[in-house]
One Martini backbone bead per residue (centre of mass of N, CA, C, O) as a GRO file, in nm:
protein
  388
    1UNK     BB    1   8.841  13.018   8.173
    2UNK     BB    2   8.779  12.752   8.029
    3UNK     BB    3   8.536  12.519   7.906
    4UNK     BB    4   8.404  12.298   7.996
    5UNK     BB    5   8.476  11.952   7.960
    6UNK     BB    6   8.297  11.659   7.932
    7UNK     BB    7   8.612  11.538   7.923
    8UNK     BB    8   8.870  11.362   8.130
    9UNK     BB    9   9.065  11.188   8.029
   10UNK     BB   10   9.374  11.126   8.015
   11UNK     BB   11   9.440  11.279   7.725
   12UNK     BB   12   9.286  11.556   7.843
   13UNK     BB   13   9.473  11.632   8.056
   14UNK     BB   14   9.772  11.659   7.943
   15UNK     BB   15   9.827  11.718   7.647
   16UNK     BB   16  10.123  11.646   7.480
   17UNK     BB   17  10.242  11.461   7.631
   18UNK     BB   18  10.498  11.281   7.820
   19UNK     BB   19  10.447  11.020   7.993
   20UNK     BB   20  10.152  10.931   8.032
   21UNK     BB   21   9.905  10.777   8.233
   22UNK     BB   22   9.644  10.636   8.289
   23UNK     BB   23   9.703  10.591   8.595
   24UNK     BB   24   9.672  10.793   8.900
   25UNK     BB   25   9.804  11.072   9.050
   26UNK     BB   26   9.800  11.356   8.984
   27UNK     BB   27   9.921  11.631   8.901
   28UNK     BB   28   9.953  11.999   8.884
   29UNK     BB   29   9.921  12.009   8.555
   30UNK     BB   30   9.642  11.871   8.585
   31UNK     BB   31   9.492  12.003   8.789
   32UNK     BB   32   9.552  12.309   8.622
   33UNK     BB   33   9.320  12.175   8.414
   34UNK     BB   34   9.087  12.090   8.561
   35UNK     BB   35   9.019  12.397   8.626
   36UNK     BB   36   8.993  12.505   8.332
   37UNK     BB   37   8.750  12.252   8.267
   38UNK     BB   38   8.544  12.304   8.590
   39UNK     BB   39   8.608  12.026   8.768
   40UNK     BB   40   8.748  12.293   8.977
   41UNK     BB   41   8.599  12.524   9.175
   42UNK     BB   42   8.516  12.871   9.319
   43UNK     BB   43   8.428  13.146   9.532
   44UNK     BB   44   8.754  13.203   9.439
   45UNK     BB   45   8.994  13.189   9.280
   46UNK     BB   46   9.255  13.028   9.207
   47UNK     BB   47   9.596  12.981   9.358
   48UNK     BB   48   9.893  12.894   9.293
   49UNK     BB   49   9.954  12.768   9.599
   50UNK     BB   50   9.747  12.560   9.612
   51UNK     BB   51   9.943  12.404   9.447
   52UNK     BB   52  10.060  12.073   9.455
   53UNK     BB   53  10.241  11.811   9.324
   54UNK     BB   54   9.953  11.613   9.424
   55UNK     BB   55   9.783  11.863   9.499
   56UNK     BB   56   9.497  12.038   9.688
   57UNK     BB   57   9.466  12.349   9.886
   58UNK     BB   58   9.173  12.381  10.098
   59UNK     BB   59   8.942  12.632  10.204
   60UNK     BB   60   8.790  12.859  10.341
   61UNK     BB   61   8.506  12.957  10.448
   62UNK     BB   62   8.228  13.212  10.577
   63UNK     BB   63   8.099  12.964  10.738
   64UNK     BB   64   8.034  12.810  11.062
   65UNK     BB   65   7.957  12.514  11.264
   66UNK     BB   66   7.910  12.454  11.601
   67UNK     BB   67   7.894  12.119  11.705
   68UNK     BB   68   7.859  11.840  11.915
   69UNK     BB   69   7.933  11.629  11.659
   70UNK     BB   70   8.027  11.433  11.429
   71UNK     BB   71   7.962  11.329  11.100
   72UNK     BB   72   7.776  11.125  10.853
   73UNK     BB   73   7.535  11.177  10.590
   74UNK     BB   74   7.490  10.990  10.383
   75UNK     BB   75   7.289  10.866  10.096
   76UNK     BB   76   7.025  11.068  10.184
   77UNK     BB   77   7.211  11.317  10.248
   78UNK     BB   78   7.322  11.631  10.330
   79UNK     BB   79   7.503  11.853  10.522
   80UNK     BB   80   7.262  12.071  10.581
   81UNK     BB   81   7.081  11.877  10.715
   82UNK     BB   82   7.230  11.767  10.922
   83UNK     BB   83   7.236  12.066  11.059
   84UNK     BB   84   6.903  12.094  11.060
   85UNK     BB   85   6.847  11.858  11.266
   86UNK     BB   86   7.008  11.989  11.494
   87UNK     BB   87   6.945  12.287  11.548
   88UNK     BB   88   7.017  12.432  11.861
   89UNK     BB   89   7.328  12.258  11.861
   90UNK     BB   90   7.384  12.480  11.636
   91UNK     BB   91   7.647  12.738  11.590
   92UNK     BB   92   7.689  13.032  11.409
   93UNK     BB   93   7.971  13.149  11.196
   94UNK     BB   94   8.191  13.437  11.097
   95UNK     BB   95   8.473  13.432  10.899
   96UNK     BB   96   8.546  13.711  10.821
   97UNK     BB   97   8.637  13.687  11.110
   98UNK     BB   98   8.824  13.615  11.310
   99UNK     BB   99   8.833  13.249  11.480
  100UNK     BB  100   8.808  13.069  11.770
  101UNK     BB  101   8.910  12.716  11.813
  102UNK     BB  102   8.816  12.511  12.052
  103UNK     BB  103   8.905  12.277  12.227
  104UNK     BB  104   8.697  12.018  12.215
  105UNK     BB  105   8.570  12.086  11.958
  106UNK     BB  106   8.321  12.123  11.657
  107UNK     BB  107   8.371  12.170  11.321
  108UNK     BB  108   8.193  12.298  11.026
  109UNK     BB  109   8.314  12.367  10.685
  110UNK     BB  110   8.280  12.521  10.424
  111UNK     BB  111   8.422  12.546  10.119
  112UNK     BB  112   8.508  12.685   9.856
  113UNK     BB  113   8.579  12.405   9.685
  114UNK     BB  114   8.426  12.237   9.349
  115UNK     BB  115   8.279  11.967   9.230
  116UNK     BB  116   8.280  11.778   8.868
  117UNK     BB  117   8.324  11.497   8.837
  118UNK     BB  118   8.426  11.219   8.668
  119UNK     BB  119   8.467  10.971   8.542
  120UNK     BB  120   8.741  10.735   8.705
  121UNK     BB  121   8.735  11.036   8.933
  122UNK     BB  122   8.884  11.084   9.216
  123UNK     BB  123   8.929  11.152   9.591
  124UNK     BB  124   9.179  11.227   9.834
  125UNK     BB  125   9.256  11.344  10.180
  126UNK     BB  126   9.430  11.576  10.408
  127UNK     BB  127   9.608  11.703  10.648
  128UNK     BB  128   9.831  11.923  10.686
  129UNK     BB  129  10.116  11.916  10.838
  130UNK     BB  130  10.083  12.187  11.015
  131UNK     BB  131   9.781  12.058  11.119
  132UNK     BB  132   9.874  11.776  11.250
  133UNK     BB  133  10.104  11.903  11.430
  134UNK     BB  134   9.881  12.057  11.625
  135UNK     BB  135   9.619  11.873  11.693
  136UNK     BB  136   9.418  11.875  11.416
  137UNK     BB  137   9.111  11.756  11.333
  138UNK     BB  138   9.064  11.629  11.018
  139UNK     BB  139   8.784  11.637  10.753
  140UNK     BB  140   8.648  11.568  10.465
  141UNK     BB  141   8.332  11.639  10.348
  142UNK     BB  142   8.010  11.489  10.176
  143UNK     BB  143   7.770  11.484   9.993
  144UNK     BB  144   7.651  11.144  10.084
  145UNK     BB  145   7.848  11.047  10.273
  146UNK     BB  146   8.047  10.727  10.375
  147UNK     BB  147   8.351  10.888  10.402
  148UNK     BB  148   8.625  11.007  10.528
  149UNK     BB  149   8.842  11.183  10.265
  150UNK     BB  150   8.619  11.086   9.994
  151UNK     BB  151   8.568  11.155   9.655
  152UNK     BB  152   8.376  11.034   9.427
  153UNK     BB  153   8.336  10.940   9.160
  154UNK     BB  154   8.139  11.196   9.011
  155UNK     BB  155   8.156  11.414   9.188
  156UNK     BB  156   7.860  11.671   9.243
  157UNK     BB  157   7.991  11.954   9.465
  158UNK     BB  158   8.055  12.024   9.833
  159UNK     BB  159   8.281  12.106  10.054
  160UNK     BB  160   8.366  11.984  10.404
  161UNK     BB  161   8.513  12.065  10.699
  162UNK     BB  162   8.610  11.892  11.028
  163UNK     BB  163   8.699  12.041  11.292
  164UNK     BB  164   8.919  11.931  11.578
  165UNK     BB  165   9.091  12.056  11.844
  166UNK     BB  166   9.287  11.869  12.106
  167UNK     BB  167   9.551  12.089  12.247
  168UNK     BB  168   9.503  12.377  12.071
  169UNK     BB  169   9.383  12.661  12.044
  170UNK     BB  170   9.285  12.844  11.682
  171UNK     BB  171   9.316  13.049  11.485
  172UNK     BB  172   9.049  13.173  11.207
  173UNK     BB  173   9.029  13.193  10.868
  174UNK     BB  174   8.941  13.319  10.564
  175UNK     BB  175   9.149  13.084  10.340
  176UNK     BB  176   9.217  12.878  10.461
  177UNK     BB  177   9.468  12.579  10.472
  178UNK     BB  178   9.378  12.242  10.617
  179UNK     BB  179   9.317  12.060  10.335
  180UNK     BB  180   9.372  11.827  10.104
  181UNK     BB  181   9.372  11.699   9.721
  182UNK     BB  182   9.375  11.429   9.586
  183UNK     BB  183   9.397  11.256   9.255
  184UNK     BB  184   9.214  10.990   9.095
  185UNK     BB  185   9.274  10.754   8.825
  186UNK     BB  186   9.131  10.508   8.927
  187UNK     BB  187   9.246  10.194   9.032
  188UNK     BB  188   9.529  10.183   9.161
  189UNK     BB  189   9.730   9.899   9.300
  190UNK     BB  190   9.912   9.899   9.559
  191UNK     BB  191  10.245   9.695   9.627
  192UNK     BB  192  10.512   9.507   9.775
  193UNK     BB  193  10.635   9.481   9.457
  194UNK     BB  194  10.668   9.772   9.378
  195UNK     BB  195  10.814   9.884   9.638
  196UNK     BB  196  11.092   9.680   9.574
  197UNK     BB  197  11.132   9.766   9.335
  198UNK     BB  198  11.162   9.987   9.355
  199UNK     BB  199  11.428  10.032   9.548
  200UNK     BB  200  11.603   9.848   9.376
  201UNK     BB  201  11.620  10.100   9.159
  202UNK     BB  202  11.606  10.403   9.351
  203UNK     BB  203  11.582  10.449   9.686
  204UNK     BB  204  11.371  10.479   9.967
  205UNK     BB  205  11.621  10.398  10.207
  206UNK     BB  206  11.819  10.570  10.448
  207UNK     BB  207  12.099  10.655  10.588
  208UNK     BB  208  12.287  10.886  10.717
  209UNK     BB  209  12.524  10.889  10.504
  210UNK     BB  210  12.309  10.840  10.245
  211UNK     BB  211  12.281  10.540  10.180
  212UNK     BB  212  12.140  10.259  10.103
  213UNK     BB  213  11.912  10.089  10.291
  214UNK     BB  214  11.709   9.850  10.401
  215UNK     BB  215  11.392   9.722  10.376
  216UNK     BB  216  11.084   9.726  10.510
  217UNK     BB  217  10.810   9.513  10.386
  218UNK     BB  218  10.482   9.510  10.460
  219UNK     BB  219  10.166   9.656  10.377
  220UNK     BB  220  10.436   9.847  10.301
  221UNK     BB  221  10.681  10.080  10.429
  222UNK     BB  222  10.829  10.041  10.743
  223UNK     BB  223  10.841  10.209  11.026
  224UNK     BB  224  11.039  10.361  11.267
  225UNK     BB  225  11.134  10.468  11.608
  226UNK     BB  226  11.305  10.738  11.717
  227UNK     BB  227  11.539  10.721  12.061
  228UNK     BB  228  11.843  10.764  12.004
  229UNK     BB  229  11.873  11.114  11.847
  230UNK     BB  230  11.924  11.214  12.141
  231UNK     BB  231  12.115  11.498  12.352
  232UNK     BB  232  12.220  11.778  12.473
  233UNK     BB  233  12.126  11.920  12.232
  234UNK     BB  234  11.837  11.678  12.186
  235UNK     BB  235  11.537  11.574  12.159
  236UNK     BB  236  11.351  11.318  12.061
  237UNK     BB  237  11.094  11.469  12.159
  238UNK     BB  238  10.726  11.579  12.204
  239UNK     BB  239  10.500  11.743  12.428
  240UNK     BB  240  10.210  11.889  12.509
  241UNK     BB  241  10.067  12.117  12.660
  242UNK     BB  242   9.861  12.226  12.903
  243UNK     BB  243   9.701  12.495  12.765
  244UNK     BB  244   9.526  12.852  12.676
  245UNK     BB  245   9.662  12.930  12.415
  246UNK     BB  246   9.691  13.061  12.105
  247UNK     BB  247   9.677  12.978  11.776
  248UNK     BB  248   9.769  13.149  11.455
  249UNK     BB  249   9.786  12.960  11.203
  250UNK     BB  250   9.961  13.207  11.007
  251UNK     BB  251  10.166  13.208  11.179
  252UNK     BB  252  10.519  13.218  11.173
  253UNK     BB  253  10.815  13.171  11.357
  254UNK     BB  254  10.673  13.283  11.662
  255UNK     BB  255  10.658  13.069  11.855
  256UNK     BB  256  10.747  12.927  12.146
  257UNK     BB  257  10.786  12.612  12.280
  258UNK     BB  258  10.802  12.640  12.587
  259UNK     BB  259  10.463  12.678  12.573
  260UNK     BB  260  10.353  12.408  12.422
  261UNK     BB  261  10.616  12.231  12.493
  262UNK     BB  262  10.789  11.912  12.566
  263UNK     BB  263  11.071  11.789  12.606
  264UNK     BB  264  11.250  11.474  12.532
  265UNK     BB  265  11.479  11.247  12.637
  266UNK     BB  266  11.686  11.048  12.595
  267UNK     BB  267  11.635  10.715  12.676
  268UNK     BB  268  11.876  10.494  12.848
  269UNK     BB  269  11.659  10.219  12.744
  270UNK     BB  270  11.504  10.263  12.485
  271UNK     BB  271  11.202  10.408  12.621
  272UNK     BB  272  10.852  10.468  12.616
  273UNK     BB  273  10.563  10.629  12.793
  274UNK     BB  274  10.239  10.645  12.625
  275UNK     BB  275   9.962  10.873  12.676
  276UNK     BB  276   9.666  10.871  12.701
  277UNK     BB  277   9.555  11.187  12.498
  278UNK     BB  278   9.849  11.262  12.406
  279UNK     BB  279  10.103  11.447  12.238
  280UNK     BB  280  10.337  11.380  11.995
  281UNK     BB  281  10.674  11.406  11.895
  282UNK     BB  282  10.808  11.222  11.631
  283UNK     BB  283  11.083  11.034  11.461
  284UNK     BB  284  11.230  10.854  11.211
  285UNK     BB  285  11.479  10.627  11.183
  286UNK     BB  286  11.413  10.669  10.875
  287UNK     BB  287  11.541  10.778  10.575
  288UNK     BB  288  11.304  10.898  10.331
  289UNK     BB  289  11.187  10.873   9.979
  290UNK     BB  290  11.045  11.034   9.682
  291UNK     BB  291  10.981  11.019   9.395
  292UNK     BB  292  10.906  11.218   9.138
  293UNK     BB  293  10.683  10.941   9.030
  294UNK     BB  294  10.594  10.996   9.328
  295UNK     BB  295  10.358  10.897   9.574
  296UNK     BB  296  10.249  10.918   9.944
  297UNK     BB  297  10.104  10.737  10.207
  298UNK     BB  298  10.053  10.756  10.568
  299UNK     BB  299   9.947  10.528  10.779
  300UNK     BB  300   9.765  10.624  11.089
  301UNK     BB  301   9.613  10.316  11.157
  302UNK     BB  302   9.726  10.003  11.310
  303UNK     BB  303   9.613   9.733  11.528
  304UNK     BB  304   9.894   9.547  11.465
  305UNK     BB  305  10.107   9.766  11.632
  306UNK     BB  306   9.887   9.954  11.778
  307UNK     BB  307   9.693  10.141  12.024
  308UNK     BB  308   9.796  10.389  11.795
  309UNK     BB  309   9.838  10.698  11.649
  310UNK     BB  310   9.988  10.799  11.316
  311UNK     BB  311   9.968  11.006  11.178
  312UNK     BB  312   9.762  11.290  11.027
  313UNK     BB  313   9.955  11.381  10.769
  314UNK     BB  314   9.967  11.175  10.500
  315UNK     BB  315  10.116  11.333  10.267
  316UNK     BB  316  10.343  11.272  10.013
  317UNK     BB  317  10.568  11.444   9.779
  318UNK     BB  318  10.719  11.474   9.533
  319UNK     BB  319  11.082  11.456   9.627
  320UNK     BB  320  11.113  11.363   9.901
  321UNK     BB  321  11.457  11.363  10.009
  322UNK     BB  322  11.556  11.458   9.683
  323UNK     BB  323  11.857  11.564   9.728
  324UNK     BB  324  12.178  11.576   9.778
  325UNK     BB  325  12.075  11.412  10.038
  326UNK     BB  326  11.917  11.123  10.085
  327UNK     BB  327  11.683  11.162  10.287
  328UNK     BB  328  11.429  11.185  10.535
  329UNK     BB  329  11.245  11.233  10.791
  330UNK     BB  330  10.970  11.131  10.969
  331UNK     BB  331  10.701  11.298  11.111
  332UNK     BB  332  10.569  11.210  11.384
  333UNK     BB  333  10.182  11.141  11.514
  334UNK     BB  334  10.090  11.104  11.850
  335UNK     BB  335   9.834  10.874  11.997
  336UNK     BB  336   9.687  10.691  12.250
  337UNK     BB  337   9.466  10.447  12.320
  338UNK     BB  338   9.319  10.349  12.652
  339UNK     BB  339   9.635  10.288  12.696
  340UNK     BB  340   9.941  10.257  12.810
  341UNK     BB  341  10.231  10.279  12.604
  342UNK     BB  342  10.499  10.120  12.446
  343UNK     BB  343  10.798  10.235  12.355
  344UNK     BB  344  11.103  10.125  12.115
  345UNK     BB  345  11.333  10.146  11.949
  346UNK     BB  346  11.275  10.089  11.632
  347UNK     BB  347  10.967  10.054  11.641
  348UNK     BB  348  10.699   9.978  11.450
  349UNK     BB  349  10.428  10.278  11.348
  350UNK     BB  350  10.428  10.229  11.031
  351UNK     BB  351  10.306  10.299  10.680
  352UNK     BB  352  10.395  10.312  10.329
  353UNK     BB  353  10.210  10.430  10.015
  354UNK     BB  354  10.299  10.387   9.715
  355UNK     BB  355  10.240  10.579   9.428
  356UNK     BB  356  10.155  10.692   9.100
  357UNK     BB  357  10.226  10.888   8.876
  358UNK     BB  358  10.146  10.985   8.610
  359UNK     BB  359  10.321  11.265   8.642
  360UNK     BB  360  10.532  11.467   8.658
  361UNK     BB  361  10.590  11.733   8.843
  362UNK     BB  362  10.624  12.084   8.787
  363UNK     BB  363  10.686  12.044   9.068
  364UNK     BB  364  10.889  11.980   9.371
  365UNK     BB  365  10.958  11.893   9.652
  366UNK     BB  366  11.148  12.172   9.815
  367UNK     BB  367  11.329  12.478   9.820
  368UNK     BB  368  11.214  12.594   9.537
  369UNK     BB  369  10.895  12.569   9.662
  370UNK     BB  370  10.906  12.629   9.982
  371UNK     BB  371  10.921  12.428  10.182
  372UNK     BB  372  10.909  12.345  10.505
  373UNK     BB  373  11.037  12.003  10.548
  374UNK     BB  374  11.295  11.930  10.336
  375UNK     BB  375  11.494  11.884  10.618
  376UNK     BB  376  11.416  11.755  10.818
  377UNK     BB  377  11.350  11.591  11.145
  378UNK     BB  378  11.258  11.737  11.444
  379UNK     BB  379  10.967  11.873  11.398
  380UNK     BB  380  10.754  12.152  11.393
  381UNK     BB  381  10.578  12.349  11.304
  382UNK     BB  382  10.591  12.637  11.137
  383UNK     BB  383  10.479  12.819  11.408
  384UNK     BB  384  10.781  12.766  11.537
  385UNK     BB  385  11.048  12.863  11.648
  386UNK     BB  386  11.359  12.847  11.519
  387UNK     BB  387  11.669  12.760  11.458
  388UNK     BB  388  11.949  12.898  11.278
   0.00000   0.00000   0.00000
């Protein structure tokens, strides 16, 4: 690993390239840089797996505490302060061989790795899709924190995550990875002028065709939900069944579906009611693309469209969708809060904020980086056994 360097610019992120801008969400070549530069380390080398085209896979580390509530630190606590003040209500655990974290419980874990950041440049977490779509709550936290899933531009220290699994208890072990971090320089703010002039440029929203076909804009690109391209060969949605089954996070293409989910089928009236506290899968109406020089990130929870939240793991990687056929549906996590509410095919649940990258990243998602929902539709996490 190079020696650190002092400074971190837009000029020093990637020495000689082309087309690099001054601000914007760092791309894989800039991160693994950054890594080279000592502004991220880690308690085991970083490896190339851990690199997605616009963010950083951290691991967990081999410690656990299993705490009675999540918290924030503020501004003049450590995250292990917190913890010590918790006293006999935190007990601590062993990750170094597999453990079980079970549903309704909170864990906060040190990760692996550690932030060196200088100024101008901040990151933003999210929970990996595969983690997402278990109903596995994720956040990331830092000492001295006053926002889940943000650190701060300049923040020097460790980071740690708070899991805490909602729908099934799932083995958990040293070196997962279930939460990424996104690098931004500078502050670019995304806005709805840009991402009218990128669609009407690129094209950001396609019909089942291939064609492009309008985009609903305003304070971001509107998604809306499908309830009716399910048929007798499949369902609209899926729904967590309530089990007390194990899930193996490592474990890929393992699992039978009819085990842990219940499908839905499609309704004859385009209407469905989603019931408080349960976890449901459903797919956007839309299939939507990331040009390689964006990403994306979908908003969790709008109170102006309903009170429910959607995407849990909303990081959109550059590439998807930009395949063949242009354009991919978006899997929805849906979750209703207070009261049974009404969704109807076609109702928007959801907001996408395009961001630009700095650089074109020297991977895109898709078949070629082996990623998991390159083609996806109405998917499950890659847990669960697929069809051939």
């Amino acid at each position: 690993m190079a020696n650190p360097s002092p400074d971190f610019s837009p000029d020093t992120v990637a020495p000689g390239s082309v087309g690099t801008r001054s601000t914007g969400v760092m791309s894989a070549q800039q991160i693994e840089n950054a890594i080279d530069q000592g502004h991220v380390s880690s308690d085991r080398p970083i490896e190339p797996v851990q690199l997605q085209p616009s963010s950083l896979d951290l691991r967990l580390g081999t410690r656990v505490y299993r705490v009675r509530a999540g918290f924030l630190p503020g501004p003049k606590s450590s995250v292990l302060d917190c913890l010590e003040q918790q006293g006999d209500d935190v007990v601590e655990l062993d990750l170094s061989s597999p453990q079980i974290f079970e549903r309704g419980h909170v864990y906060i874990v040190p990760l692996m790795e550690r932030m060196r950041l200088p100024k101008k440049v901040s990151g933003k977490a999210n929970p990996k899709s595969s983690i997402g779509r278990l109903d596995i709550f994720t956040r990331l936290i830092t000492d001295y924190g006053v926002e889940f899933d943000r650190v701060p531009e300049a923040y020097k220290g460790p980071l740690y995550a708070e899991i805490s699994p909602r729908s099934f208890s799932v083995r958990v072990y040293h070196g997962a990875t279930m939460n990424q971090l996104r690098f931004v320089v500078g502050s670019p703010l995304p806005s709805d002028k840009s991402i009218r002039d990128l669609h009407k440029s690129r094209g950001l929203v396609y019909a089942d065709d291939g064609t492009v076909t309008d985009a609903n804009i305003g304070k971001g690109l509107t998604l809306s939900i499908d309830l009716e391209s399910g048929n007798d060969a499949g369902p609209v949605g899926y729904i967590a069944r309530n089990t007390t089954a194990v899930i193996d996070i490592g474990k890929t293409n393992y699992y039978e579906t009819e085990k842990f989910w219940k499908p839905i089928s499609r309704p004859p009236d385009g209407r469905i009611i989603i019931e408080p506290n349960h976890f449901y899968i459903f797919a956007s109406k839309e299939l939507i693309r990331i040009p390689p020089d964006y990403a994306a990130e979908m908003i969790a929870f709008d109170p102006v469209i309903g009170e429910f939240r959607v995407h849990y793991a909303g990081f959109f990687d550059p590439g998807f969708g930009d395949g063949d056929i242009q354009g991919v549906r978006a899997v929805l996590e849906v979750k209703a809060h207070y009261v049974p509410f009404f969704l109807q095919h076609g109702q928007v649940v959801a907001r996408m904020i395009y961001e630009r990258m700095m650089q074109v990243p020297n991977r895109l998602y898709g078949r070629k980086l082996g990623s998991s929902y390159y083609n996806q539709g109405l998917t499950l996490s890659k847990h669960f056994v697929r069809d051939p």
